[in-house]
C-alpha positions in Angstrom: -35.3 46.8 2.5 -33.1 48.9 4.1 -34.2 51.3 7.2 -33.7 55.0 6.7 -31.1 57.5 7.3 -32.9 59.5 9.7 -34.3 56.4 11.4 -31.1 55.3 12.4 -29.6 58.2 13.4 -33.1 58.7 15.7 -32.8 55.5 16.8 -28.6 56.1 17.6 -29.1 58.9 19.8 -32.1 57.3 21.5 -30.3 54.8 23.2 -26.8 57.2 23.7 -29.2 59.4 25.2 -30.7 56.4 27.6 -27.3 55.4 28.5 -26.1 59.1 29.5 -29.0 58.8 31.4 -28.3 55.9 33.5 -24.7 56.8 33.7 -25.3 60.1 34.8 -27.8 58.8 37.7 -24.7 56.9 38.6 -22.3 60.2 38.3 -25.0 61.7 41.2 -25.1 58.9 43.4 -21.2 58.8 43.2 -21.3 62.8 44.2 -23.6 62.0 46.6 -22.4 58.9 48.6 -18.7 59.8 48.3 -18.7 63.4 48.1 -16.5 63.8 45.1 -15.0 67.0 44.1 -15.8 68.9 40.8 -12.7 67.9 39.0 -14.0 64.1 39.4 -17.3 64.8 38.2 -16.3 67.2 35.5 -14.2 64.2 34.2 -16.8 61.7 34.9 -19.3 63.7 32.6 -17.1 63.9 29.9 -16.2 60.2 29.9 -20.1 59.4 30.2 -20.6 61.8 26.7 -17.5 60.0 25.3 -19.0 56.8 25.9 -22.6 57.9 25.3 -21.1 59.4 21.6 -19.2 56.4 20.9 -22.3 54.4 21.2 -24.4 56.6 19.0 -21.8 56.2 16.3 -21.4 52.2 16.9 -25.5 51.7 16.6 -25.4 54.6 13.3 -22.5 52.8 11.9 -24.3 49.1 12.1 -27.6 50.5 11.1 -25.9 52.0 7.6 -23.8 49.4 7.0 -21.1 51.9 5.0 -19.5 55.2 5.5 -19.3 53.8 9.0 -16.5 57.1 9.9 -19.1 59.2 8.4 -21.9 58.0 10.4 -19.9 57.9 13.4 -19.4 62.0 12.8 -22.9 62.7 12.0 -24.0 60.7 15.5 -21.0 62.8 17.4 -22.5 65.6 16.3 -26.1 65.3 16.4 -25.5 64.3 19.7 -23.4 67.4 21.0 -25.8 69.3 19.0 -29.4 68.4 20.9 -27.3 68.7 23.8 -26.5 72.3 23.7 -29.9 72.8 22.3 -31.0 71.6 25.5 -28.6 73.3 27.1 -29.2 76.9 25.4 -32.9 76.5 26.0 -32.6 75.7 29.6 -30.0 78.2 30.5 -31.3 80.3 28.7 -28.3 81.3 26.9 -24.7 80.2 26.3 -22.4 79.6 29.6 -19.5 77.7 28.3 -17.0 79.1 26.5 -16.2 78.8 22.5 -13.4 76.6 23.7 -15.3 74.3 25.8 -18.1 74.5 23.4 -15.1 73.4 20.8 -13.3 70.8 23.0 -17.1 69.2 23.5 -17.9 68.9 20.1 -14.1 67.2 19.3 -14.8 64.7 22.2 -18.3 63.9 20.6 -17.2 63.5 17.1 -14.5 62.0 17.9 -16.3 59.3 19.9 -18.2 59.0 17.1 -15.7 58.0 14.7 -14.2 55.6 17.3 -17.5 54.1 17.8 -18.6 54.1 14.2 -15.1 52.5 12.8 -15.9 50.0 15.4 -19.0 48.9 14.3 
C-alpha cells in the first residue's frame, strides 16, 4: 500500500524546509564571522532555496514513484508558495517585486524538476 499524495508532498517540504533551516543558520554565521556583503548573501539564499527546492522534488519524486517532473513542479511550488505565505503574513504585505516574485518561483520549480527527474 502506497502512501498518499498529500503525505509525500507534507513530508517533501518538511525536510526542504529543515534543510533551508540549517543552511540558512550557516548563511548568518557566514554574514556574521566574515562580514559578507548583500550581493553574497542574496546569492547564497537563492542557492539555499535552489537546493532546499531540489530536495523537495527529489523526496516527492521517490515517494510517488511516477510523474517524477510533475512532482518535482508541485514540490517547487508548494514550496515557493508557503514561503511567501510566510512571507506576506509576516511583512504584512508584498515587498518584492512581480519579477522577483516571478524569478523565485522559476528557481523553485525549476529545482523541482531537477530534483524530481533525479529521483
Amino acid at each position: 500500500m502506497g502512501i498518499s499524495a498529500p503525505k509525500v508532498f507534507l513530508r517533501s517540504l518538511l525536510f526542504s524546509y529543515l534543510l533551508s533551516a540549517i543552511l540558512l543558520i550557516a548563511v548568518s554565521f557566514g554574514l556574521y564571522k566574515l562580514r559578507l556583503q548583500e550581493s553574497q548573501v542574496r546569492l547564497a539564499v537563492n542557492v539555499v532555496y535552489v537546493l532546499s527546492c531540489a530536495l523537495a522534488g527529489f523526496l516527492a519524486g521517490k515517494g510517488m514513484r511516477k510523474g517524477r517532473f510533475f512532482c518535482g513542479v508541485i514540490a517547487g511550488l508548494l514550496y515557493f508558495a508557503v514561503l511567501l505565505a510566510v512571507s506576506v503574513l509576516l511583512n504584512k504585505g508584498l515587498t518584492a517585486t512581480p519579477l522577483e516574485l516571478a524569478a523565485a518561483a522559476g528557481f523553485c520549480a525549476g529545482s523541482g524538476i531537477i530534483g524530481g527527474v533525479l529521483s
